[in-house]
C-alpha positions as CSV (number, residue, x, y, z in Angstrom):
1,X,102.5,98.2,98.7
2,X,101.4,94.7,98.9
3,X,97.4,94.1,98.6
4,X,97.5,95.7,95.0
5,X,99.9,93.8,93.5
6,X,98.4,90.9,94.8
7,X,94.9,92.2,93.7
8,X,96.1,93.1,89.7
9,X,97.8,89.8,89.7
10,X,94.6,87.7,90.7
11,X,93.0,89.8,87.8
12,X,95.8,89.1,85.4
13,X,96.2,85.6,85.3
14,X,92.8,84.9,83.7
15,X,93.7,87.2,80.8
16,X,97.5,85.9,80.3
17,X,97.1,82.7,80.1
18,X,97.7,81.2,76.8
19,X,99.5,84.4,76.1
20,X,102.2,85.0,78.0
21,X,103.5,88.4,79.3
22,X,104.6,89.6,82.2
23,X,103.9,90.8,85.6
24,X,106.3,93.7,87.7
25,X,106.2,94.3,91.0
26,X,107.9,97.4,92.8
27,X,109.5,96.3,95.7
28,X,112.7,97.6,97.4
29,X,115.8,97.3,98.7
30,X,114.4,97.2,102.3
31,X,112.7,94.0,101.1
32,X,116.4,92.4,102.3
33,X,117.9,95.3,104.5
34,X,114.9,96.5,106.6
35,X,115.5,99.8,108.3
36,X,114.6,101.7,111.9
37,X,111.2,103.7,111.5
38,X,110.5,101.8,108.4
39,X,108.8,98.7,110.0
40,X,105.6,98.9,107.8
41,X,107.1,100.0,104.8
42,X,110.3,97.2,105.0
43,X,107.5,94.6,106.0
44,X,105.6,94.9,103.1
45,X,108.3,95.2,100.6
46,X,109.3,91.9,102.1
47,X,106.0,90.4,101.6
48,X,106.0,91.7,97.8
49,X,109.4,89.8,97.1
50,X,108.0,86.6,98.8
51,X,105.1,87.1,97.1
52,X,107.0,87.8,93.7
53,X,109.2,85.0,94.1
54,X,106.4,82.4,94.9
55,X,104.1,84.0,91.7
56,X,107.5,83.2,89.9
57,X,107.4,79.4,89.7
58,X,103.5,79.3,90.2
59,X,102.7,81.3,86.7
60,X,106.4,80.3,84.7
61,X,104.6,76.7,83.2
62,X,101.5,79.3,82.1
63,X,104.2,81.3,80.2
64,X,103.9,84.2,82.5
65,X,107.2,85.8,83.8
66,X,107.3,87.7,87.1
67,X,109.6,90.2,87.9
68,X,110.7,91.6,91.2
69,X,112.2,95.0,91.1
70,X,114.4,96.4,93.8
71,X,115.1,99.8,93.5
72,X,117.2,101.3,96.8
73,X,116.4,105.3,97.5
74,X,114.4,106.8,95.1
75,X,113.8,110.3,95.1
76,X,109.5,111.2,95.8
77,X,107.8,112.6,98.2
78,X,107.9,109.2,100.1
79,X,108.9,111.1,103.4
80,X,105.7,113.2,103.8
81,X,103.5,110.3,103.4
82,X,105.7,107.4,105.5
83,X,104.4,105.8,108.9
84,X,106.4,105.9,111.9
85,X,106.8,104.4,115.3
86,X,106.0,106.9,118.3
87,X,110.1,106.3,118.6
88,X,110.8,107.8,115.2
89,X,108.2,111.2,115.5
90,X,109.7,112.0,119.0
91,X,113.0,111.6,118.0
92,X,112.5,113.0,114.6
93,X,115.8,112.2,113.4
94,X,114.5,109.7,110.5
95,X,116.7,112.0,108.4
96,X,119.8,111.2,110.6
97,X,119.4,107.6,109.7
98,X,120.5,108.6,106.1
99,X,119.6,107.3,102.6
100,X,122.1,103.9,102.3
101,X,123.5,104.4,98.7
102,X,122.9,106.5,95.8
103,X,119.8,108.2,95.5
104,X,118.2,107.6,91.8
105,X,115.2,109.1,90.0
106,X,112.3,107.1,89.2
107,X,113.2,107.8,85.8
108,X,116.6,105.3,86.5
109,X,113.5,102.5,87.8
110,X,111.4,103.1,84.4
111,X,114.3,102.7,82.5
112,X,115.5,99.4,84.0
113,X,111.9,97.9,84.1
114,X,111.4,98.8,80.0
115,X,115.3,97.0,79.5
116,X,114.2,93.8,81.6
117,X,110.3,93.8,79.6
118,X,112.8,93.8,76.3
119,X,115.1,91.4,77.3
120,X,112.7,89.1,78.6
121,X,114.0,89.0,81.9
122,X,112.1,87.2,84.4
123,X,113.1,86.9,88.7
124,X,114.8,89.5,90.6
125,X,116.0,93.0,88.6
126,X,118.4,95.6,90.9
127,X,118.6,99.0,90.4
128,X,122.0,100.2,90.5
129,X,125.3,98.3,90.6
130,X,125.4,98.3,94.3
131,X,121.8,97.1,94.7
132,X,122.1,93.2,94.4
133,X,125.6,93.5,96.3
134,X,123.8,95.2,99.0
135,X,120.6,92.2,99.0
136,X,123.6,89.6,99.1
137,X,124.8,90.6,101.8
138,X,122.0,91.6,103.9
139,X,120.5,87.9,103.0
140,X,123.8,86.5,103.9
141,X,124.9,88.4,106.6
142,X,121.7,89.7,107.8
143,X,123.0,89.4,111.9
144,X,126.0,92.1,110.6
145,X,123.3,94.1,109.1
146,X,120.8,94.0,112.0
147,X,124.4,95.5,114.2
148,X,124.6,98.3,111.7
149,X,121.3,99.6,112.0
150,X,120.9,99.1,115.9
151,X,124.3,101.0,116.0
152,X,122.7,103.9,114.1
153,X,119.3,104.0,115.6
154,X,120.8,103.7,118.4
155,X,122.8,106.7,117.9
156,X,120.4,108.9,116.6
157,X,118.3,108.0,119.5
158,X,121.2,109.2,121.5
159,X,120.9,113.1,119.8
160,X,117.5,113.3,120.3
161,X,117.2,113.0,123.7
């Protein structure tokens, strides 16, 4: 989630300067909104948009854009493969915690990224009209957010034991 981007960007640069082009990076909507049993995944996704947003002005005078893409729920097989805290596999209620928001396909992400590339887009690119509401607000109201999800966790908690 974090060390390849980073890795293929290093590699990058070399080739586009003079050039131009540009560089995407997958992030997520938990890069602003982290969530319960999510820790490592929200953490690097929050890396990847500093990281995105400090490539951003480093590469722009080499004529290289940078785009952050944040994409809430996508359907995958994300679930069998995620990492949680010895909290989240006793409970095992991550599913209780719910998907925020619509749920796209990644076919809705390639889509946007191809529209942005064309347009010549460069900074942050939402998926969804409720995706850069939802990073307002968590950025701006980040101590409400941090309520909702203790409320829930807190909640599910509550069912599991």
């Amino acid at each position: 989630n974090l060390m390849a981007p980073i890795y293929s960007t290093r590699a990058a640069i070399p080739l586009m300067k003079g050039r131009g082009g540009a560089i995407v990076n997958i992030s997520s909507l938990s890069a602003f909104a982290p969530q319960p049993w999510l820790s490592l995944y929200s953490t690097t996704k929050a890396a990847l948009r500093a990281f995105s947003t400090s490539m951003q002005i480093e590469l722009r005078p080499l004529g290289i854009r940078v785009i952050g893409v944040y994409p809430g729920y996508i359907r995958t097989d994300f679930e069998k493969a995620e990492v949680t805290t010895d909290a989240g596999r006793k409970a095992g209620r991550r599913e209780e915690m719910g998907k925020p928001g619509r749920v796209f396909d990644a076919t809705n992400v390639s889509k946007t990224v191809v529209k942005a590339l064309e347009m010549d887009a460069e900074g942050d690119v939402f998926i969804g009209a409720s995706g850069h509401a939802l990073a307002l607000v968590a950025t701006h109201l980040s101590p409400l957010v941090k309520r909702y999800w203790r409320n829930r966790y807190r909640r599910v908690l509550g069912r599991a034991g």
